[in-house]
N, C-alpha and C positions, 0 to 999 in steps of 0.2 A: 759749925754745928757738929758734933760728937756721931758717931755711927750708931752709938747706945742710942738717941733718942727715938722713940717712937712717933711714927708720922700724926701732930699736933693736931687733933679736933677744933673747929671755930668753937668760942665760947662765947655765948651774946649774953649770957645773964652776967659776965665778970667786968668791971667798969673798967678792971687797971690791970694789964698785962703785962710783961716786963717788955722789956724797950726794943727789940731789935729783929726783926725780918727773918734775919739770918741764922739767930739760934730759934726760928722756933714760934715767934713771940709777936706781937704784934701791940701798937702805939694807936689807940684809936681816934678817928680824927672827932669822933662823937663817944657818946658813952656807949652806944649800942652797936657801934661798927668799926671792925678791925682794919689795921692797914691793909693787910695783904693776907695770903695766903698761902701756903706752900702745896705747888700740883705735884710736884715729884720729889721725893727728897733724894739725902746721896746715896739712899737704899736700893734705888730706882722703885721704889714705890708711889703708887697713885691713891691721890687722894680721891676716897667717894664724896665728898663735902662738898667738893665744889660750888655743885647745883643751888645748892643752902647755903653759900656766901651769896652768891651772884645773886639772888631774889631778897637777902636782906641788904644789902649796899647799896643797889638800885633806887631810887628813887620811886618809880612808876612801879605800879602793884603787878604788871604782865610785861615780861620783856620781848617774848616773840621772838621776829626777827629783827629786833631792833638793837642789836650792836655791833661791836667792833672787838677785831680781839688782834692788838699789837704785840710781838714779841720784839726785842732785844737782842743782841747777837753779838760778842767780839770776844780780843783776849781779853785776860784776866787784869783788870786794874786802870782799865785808858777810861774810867770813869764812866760807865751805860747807866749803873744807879743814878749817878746824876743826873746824868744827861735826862731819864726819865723820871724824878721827882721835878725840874726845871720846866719839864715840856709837861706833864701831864697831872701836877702837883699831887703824885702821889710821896709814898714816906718810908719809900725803899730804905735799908739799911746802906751808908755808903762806907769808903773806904777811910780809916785813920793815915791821914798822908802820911805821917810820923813813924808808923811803921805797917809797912806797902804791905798786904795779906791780902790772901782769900777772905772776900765779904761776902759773896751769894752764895750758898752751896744749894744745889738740886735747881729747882725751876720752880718761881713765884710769880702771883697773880694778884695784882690790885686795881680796883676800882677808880677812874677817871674822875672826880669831881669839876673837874676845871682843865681845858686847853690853856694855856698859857700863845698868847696872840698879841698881834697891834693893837688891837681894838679898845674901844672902852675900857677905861680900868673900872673895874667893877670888883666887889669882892666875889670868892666862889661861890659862897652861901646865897648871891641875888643872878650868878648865870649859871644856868645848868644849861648842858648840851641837849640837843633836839633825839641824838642818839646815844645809845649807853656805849663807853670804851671801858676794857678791857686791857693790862698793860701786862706784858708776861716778861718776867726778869730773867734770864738763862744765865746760869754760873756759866762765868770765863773760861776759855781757853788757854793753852798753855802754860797751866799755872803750874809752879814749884811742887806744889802739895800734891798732885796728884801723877806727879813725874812721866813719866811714859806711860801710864794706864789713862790712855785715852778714849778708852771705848765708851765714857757716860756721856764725856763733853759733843761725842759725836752723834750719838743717840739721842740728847736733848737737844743738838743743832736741826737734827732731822724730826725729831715733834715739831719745833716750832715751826718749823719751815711748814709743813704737813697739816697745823692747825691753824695756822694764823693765816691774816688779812692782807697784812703790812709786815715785813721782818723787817727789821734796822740793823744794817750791817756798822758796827761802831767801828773806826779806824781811823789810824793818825794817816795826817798827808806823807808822813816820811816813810809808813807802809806800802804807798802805794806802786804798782809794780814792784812788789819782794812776791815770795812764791807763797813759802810758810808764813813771813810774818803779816800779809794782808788776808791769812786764813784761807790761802786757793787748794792747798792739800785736800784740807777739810771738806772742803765747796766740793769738790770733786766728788770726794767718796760721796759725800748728800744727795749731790746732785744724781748719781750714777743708783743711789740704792732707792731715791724718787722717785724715778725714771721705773723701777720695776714695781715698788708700790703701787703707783696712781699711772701709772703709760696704757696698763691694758684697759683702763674704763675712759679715757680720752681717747683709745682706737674705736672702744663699743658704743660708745655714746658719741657720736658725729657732733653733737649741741652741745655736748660739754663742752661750756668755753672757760670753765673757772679759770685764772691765774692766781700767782703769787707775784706782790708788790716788793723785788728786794731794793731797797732805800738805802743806798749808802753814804752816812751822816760821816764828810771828813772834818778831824776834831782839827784843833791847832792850824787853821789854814790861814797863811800871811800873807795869801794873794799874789806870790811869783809867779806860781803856776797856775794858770787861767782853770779854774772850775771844767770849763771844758772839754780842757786837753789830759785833766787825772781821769774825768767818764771817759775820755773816748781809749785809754790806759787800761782802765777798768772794764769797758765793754769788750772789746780786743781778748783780755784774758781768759774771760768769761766763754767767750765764744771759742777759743782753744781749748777750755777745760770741756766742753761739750763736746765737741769733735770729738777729741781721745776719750770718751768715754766708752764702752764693752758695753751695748746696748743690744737688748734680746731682738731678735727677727723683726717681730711682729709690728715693735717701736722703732724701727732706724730709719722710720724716715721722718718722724718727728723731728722737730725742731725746737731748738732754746726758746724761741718767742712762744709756743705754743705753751709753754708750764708757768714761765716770768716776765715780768717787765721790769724795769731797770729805770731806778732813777734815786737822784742825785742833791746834796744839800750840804753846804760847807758850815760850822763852827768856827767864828775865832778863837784865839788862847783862853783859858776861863780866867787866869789865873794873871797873867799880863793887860789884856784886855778884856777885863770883866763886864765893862758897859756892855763891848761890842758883842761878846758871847750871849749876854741875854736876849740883846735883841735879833739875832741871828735864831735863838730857840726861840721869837717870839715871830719872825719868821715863816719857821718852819710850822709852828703851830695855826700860821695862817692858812695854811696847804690842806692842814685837816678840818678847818672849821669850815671854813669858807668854798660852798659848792661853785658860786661864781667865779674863784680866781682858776686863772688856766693852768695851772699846776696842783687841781686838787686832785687828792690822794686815795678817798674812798671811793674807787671807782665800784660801781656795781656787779663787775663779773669778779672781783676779790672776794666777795661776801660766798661763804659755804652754802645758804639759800635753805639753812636748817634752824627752826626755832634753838634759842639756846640751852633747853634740855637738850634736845638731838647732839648737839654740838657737844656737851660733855658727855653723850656716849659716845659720837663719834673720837673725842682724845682718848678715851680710856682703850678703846679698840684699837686706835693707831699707835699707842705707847704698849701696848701686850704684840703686838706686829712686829714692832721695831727690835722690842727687848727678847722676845720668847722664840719667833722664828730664826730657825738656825741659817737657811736657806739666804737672812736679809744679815747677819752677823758681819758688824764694822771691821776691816781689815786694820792687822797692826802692824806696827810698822814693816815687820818682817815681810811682811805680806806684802807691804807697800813696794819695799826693794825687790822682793819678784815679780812683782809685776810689772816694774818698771826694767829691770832685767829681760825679761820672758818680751813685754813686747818690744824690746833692742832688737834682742833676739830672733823673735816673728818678723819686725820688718826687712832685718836683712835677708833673709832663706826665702823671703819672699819678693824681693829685690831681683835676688839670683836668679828665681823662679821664674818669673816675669822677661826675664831676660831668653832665659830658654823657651818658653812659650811664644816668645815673638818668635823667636830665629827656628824654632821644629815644626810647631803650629800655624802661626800665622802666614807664614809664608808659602804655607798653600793653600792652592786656590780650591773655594769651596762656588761652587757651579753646576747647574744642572748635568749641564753638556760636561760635566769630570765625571768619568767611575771611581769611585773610592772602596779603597777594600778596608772596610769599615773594622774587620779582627785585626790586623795590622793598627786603626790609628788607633783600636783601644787600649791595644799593648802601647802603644806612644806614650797615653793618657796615663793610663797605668803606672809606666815609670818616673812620668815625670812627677806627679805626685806622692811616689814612695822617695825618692831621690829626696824632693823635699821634708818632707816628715822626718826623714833620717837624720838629716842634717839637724833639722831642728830638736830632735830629741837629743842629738850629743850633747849638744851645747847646754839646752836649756832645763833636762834631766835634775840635774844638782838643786834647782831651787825647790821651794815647795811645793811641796808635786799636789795639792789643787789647785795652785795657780799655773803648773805647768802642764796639767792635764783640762783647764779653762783654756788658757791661750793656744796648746793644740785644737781643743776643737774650732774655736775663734780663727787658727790658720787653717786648718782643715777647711771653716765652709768660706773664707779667701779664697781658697785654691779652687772649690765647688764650684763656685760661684764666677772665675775667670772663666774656668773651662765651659760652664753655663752658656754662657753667651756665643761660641762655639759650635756646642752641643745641639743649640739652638734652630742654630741654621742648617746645619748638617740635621737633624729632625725634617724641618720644612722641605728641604730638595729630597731626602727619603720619603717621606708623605707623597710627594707631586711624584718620581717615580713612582713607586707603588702603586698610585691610582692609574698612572699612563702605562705601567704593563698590564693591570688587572684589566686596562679596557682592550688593549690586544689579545692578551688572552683569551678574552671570553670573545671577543670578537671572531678570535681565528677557531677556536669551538666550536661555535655556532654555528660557524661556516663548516667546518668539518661535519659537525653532528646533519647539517643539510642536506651536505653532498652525498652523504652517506642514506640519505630517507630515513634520516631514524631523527630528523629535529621534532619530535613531539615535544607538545609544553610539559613531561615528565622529564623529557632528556635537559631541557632546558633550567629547570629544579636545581636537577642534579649537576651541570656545568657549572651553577653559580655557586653553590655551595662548596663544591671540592675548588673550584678557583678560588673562592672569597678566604678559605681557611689555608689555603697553601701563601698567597698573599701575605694573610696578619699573622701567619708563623714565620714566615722570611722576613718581615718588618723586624718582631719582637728578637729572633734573633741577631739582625745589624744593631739594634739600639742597644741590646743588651751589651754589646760588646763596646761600644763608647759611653757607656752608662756609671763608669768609674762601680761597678760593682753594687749598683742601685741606687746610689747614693743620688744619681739626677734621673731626677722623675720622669719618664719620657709617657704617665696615662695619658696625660693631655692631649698629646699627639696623636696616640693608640685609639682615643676617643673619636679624636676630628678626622682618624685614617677611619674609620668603621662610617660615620656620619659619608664622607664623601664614597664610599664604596656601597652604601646606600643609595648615597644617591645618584651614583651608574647605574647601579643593581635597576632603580625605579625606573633611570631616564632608558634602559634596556626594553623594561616592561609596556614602558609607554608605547617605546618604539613598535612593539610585538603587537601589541592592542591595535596601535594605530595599521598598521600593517593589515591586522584582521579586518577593521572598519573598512578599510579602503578595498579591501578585495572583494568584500560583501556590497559595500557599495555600486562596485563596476559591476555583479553579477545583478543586481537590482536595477541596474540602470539599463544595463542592457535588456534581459528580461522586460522590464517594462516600456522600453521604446518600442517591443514587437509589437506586445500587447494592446499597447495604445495606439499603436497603427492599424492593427489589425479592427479593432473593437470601432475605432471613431470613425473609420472609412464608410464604414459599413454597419451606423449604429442604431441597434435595437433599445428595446426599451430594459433589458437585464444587463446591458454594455457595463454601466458603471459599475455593477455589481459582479461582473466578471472581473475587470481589471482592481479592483479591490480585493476582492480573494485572492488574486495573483499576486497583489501586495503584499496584502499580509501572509501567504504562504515563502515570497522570497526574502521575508522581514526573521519568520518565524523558524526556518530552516537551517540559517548558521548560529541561532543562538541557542536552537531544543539541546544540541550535544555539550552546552556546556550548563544548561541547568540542573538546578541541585535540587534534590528532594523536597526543601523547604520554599521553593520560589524563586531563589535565589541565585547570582550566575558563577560562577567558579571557571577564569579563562587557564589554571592551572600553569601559572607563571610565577606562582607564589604570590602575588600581590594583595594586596589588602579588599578587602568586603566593600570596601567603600571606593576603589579605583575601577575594581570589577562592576560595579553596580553602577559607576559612573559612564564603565564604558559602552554597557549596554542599553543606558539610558542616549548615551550620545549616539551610537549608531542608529538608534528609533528615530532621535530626531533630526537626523542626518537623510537617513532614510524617507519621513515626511519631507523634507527639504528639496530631495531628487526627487521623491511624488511629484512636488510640484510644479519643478523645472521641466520636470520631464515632458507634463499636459501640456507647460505653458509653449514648451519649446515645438510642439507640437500643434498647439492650437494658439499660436502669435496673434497678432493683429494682421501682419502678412499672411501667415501661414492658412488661414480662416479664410481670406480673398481667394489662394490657391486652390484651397480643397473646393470653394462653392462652384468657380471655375472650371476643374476638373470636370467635377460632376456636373453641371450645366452643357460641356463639352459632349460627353460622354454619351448623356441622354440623347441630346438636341444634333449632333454629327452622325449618329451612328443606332442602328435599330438593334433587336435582339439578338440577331445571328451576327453582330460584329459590323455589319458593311455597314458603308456609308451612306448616307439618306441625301435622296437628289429629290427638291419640293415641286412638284408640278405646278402646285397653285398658292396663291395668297393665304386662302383659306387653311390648308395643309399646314404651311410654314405657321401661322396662329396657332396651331391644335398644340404640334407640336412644343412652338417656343412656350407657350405656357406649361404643359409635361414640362420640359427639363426645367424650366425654373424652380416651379411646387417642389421636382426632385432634389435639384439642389437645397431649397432653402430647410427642407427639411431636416439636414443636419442640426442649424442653428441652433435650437433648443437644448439637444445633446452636448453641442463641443461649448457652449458657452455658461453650463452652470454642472457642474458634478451632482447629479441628483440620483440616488438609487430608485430601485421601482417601486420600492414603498414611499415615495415624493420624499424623502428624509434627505437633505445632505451631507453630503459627506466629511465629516467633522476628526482632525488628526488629534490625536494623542497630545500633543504638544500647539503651542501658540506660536507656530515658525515666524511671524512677524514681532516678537519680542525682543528687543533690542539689545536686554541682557540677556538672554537667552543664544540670541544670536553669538553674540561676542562671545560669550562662554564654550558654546558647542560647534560654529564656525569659524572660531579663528584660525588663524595659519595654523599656528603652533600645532593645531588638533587636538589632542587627547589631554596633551601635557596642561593645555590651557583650560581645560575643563574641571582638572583634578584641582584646580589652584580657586580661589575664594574670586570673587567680582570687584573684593574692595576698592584694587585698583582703576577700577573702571566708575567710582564715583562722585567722580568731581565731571566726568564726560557725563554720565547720566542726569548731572543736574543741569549741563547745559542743555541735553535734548529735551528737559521737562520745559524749557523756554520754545521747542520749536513743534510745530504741527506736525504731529504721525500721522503718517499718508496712512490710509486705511485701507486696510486689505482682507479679503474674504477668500478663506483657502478654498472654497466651492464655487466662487464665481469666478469662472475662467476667462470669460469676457465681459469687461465692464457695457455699461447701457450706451455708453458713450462712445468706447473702440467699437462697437457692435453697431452702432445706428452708423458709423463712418464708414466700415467693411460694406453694408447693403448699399449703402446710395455709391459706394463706387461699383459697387457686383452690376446694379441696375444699370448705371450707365454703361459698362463695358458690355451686357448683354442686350443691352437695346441697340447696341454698337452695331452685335453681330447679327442683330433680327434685320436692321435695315439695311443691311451688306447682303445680308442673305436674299431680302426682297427684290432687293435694285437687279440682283444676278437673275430674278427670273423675271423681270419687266423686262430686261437687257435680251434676254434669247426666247420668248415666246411673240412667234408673227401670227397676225391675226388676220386670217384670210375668210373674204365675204363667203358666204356660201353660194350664190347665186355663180359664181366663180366657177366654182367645179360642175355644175348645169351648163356653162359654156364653152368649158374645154370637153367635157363629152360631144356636142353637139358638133364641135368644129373639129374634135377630132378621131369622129365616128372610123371615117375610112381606115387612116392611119391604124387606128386600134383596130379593125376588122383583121387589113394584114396581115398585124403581127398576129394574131388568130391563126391565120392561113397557114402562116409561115411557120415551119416545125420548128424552124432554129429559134426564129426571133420566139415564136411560143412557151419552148425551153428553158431559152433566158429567163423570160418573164415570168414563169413558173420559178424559176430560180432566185429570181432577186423579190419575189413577193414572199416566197417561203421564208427566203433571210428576214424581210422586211418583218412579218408574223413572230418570227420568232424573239425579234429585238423589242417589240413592240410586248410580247407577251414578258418579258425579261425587264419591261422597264429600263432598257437600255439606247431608245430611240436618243433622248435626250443627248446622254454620253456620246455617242455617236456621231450625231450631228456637230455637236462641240468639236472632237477631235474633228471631222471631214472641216469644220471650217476652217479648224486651224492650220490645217495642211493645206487649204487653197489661200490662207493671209502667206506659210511662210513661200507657198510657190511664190507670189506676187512679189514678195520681199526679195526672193532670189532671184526672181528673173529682171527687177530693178536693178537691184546691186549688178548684175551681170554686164546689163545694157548701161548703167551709168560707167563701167569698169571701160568697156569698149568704146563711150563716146568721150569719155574725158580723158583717162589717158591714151589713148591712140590717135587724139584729133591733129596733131601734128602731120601722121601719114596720111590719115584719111583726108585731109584740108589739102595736101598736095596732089593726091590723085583726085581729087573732086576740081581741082582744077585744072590737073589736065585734060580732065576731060571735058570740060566747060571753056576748055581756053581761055581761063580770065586770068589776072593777077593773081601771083600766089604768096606773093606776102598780104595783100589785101585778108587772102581767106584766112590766113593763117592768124592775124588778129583779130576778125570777128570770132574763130573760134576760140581763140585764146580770154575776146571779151565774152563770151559762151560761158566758156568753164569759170571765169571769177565771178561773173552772177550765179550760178549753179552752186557752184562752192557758197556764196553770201546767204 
């Protein structure tokens, strides 16, 4: 076809067009329907008709999504027209063997009527396919006539590639394994300007799974070499040509399988074995007809998934892409030689490079426990990367300097991207440094700013800020200096170094809060141990109401100085609205907590026995002025043991329910037996474990919804149950002490007749005149009656008489031990002089007494 012509309109009202494809022209297989079409001519112009072939050639009134669109693909002349009137009976123009030419020129489209297959011989006009194909004819490669201008054939390689379903790579077996003559040149560049077309919406679209079917049809194959072993030739090269491809950032970790699949179909000779050639194309034609056989071909992620309007906008877009974008412009071959120059060149300087990086870099050791003087290894960096550059601009200079200014940056982010890995880790041990002096730091401040009386939570402000900014300026200058000049990014790091100096900064604050909590605590706890000792010993009816105000005065007193005008608490540690607000919520309920400890520790189940005791003691021992009560009588010891009981048991009411004097109980702020509650605001952790969410804690919380919550009432301080157990032991231990007490005065009152003392007057009239008479003995008796009177007025006869007895029990006891001291051990002497003086045997005596003392002793 002539470059004069202009790109051919379909004509449907003309019955008879002149004969051939290729100029132009089309042979129609009906009177209303052309053979083919031309989409691109050698203008690189697109046809808009398209759309208006495709819906008059079709069959079906709507095509949708219902076709197929095969292209075509090889050099110039190994027969593809054929191969695609054979397979797909369309009525491509083919080649005059007689003399070999260009027959395709630009890129045609014809209409499928018939797969050619095993099947049924049927003619076309009674099988029509289920789906509409689509056949696209791409003018050859390497042909004569267009000599080294090969920028269209590479352009029309990369349409089809780009719009079709299925490409058909056409190639003789004795191409396979050559570089140029099995078309891998070509492949490359398509592949490589593909790769930038369609790579960034397979990184954007995760679901994009479209591929491309390339089908490589070898023609002439005589079966020496097993089908097998040419695909696994072919797959081999393939996956070479992708590795060496210059692929953008964003796509290099894409892979070959991700854009194609690969497969495979032999042709006999047409021309030698023409039988076997047809049925080999009839074959192949079973792949696409037949969804059942295991090597069909229309898989459903080949299909574009665009009705086929869409589709001829989408080629008209991908052909203005290919052709207009300077950015996507096919290298020639000059181009081709630099860049296969440039990267000789790259690999070796990078070779070199590599070699110096093990033996300068690698070889030391990167470790916490190393200081590194970080400006030193950036000059390292430094040089080794201009050392290389240099190198590589001598050499590779001369070629054409956009391919030589491509593959320098292409070495440049090589060299990045080594030292990257490096950079890397030397980041990570700078980071962990940094955060381990920033906590010394502020630690030894802290301590300073203390020692000193000036640690207000202002000074503490200001510590963290002049440390946190002295820190991320020491950082940003180490990294900047191994940063190759910014070229590696070290935000990342600079981010996660702010993030963990955060979260000192917080775990600092925690500590401080927790710190306050705890001191306020012990000054509440103690505070309220007096309190509640003093109030329950001795409790009135306003007691609860007293130790409640004390509550809430030693609750309200270390947090008034840090409330804000709005309600609000401000611990002036810098921390958040919501840490502060947590931690004065935790100290309330820390606080209710030790309330409660505090009563209970106070008023136990023991502790309730002791104080009724006490007080029963107290009463029932001992009278107003202190001394101790001696009971004369039965009666007495009644009066009283009842007194101290009613006294005792009177507490009971008090220590065993928290009731203010308006009968109200006393109801905490907080539900201290809430279990989330609990775990939130009592755990070890303290503070730090408050500020943090309870999520963790529930899969535990659905197990405790399976167990019984003990029930607890923060105003009853003794249950009905510890409380009915404390009296029946109070009752028995004091009824213990009423019939101890009784027995001791049955024990020392003698009860003498009266008639008694009528007979000792009578009998001892005289005697008593005497001592009358008698000055002395009068005296006395004056004397020891006035004692008497006065013991007796003193309520000390009692006492008195107890001691005088006990002095005539220990006389009796003494003067036993004395006499048993001198008959048993002395009876040896004494047994010898008792018989000498008796004249009798003296071993005789000496064993009675001896039988003396062992009965005595028994």
């Amino acid at each position: 076809m002539s470059d004069e012509l202009a790109l051919p309109p379909p004509s449907l009202d003309e019955e008879i067009i002149s004969t051939t494809s290729s100029s132009s022209s089309f042979v129609p297989v009906e009177s209303h329907i052309q053979d083919a079409i031309q989409v691109i001519n050698e203008r690189k112009e697109f046809n808009n008709e398209i759309l208006e072939y495709i819906n008059t050639a079709t069959p079906s009134a709507e095509v949708g999504n219902n076709y197929h669109i095969i292209s075509v693909f090889g050099s110039q002349s190994t027969g593809k027209s054929t191969l695609l009137n054979k397979l797909f009976n369309t009525n491509f123009d083919v080649m005059d063997e007689t003399n070999r030419q260009q027959t395709t020129k630009g890129i045609w489209m014809a209409y499928s009527p018939h797969i050619s297959s095993t099947g049924a011989q049927v003619t076309p006009q009674k099988q029509q396919l289920k789906e509409n194909v689509f056949v696209m004819d791409v003018e050859g490669t390497d042909g004569r006539e267009r000599g080294e201008d090969q920028d269209f054939e590479r352009k029309a390689a990369l349409f089809a590639l780009s719009t079709s379903e299925i490409l058909i790579i056409n190639t003789w077996e004795t191409q396979i394994g050559l570089y140029q003559g099995a078309n891998m040149g070509l492949l490359k560049t398509v592949f490589e300007v593909n790769l930038s077309l369609f790579g960034k919406s397979k990184v954007n679209n995760a679901s994009n799974d479209h591929k491309v079917l390339l089908l490589f049809v070898i023609r002439d194959h005589i079966g020496v070499t097993p089908k097998e072993s040419l695909a696994a030739t072919v797959k081999q090269d393939l996956q070479k040509i992708w590795e060496s491809l210059n692929k953008p950032s964003e796509v290099a970790h894409l892979k070959f399988a991700d854009f194609f699949d690969v497969g495979f179909h032999t042709l006999s000779h047409k021309v030698l074995q023409a039988d076997k050639f047809l049925e080999d194309v009839s074959l192949l034609g079973d792949k696409l007809v037949d969804p059942k056989n295991p090597e069909y071909l229309f898989k459903p992620y080949y299909h574009h998934s665009i009705p086929v309007d869409g589709w001829t906008m989408y080629a008209e877009q991908c052909w203005e892409q290919i052709d207009n974008n300077k950015d996507l412009d096919l290298p020639t071959q000059q181009i081709l030689v630099a860049k296969f120059k440039c990267d000789e060149i790259l690999n070796g300087v990078y070779e070199e490079f590599l070699d110096k990086f093990r033996g300068r870099v690698l070889s030391q050791e990167i470790s916490n426990e190393v200081e590194v003087d970080y400006k030193e290894l950036g000059l390292l960096f430094t040089d080794l990367q201009h050392d290389t550059i240099e190198d590589y601009d001598i050499s590779a200079s001369r070629y054409n300097k956009n391919v030589f200014e491509q593959k320098r940056l292409v070495l440049l982010g090589k060299i990045t991207e080594k030292f990257k890995e490096v950079f890397d880790q030397h980041m990570k041990n700078l980071t962990s440094s940094t955060v381990k002096q920033f906590k010394e730091k502020l630690t030894s401040k802290r301590k300073r700013a203390a020692n000193a009386s000036t640690g207000s939570a202002e000074s503490f402000i200001n510590i963290v800020s002049e440390t946190k900014l002295s820190s991320i300026q020491e950082f940003t200058q180490k990294a900047k200096f191994i940063s190759l000049d910014g070229k590696l990014d070290f935000k990342a790091f600079e981010n996660k170094l702010n993030t963990k100096l955060e979260e000192v900064v917080s775990g600092q604050q925690v500590s401080e809060l927790n710190n306050f909590i705890n001191k306020a605590l012990k000054k509440l706890s103690s505070g309220m141990t007096k309190t509640v000792a003093a109030q329950l010993s001795e409790p009135e009816e306003h007691s609860w109401d007293a130790i409640l105000g004390v509550f809430h005065s030693l609750v309200d007193e270390p947090l008034k100085k840090f409330e804000t005008v709005d309600g609000k608490y401000d611990f002036q540690l810098g921390a958040s609205d919501e840490l502060n607000s947590i931690t004065a919520t935790t100290f309330k309920f820390k606080a209710w907590t030790k309330f409660y400890d505090v009563v209970r520790k106070y008023v136990s189940k023991e502790n309730l026995l002791t104080i009724l005791k006490d007080r029963f003691e107290t009463k029932f021992r001992y009278d107003e002025n202190g001394l101790p009560k001696l009971y004369q009588n039965v009666h007495e010891l009644g009066i009283s043991f009842k007194e101290a009981k009613e006294y005792a048991l009177k507490v009971v009411p008090f220590v065993s329910f928290a009731k203010l004097s308006n009968s109200s109980a006393i109801l905490p702020e907080f539900d201290i037996f809430d279990k989330k509650l609990k775990r939130k605001y009592n755990n070890s952790n303290g503070l730090s474990s408050a500020a943090t969410t309870i999520e963790q804690h529930v899969s535990e919380d659905e197990d405790d919804d399976d167990e019984e919550d003990e029930e607890n009432t923060f105003s009853e301080i003794i249950n009905e149950t510890d409380k009915a157990a404390v009296l029946a032991k109070f009752k028995r231990e004091t009824d213990a002490v009423f019939v101890e007490t009784n027995r001791s005065i049955v024990q020392h009152i003698t009860q003498i007749p009266y008639y008694i003392y009528l007979i000792i007057v009578l009998l001892g009239w005289n005697e008593f005149m005497a001592v009358i008479r008698n000055p002395f003995t009068f005296s006395l008796a004056l004397i020891f009656g006035a004692g008497f009177y006065v013991m007796w007025t003193l309520n000390l006869l009692r006492p008195a008489s107890i001691v005088a007895q006990k002095m005539v029990d220990e006389c009796i006891l003494l003067a036993k031990e004395k006499f048993r001291e001198w008959v048993v051990d002395e009876h040896q002497t004494h047994g010898r002089n008792l018989g000498k003086i008796s004249g009798g045997n003296e071993s005789e005596e000496e064993i009675e007494l001896d039988d003396l003392s062992r009965t005595n002793s028994e």
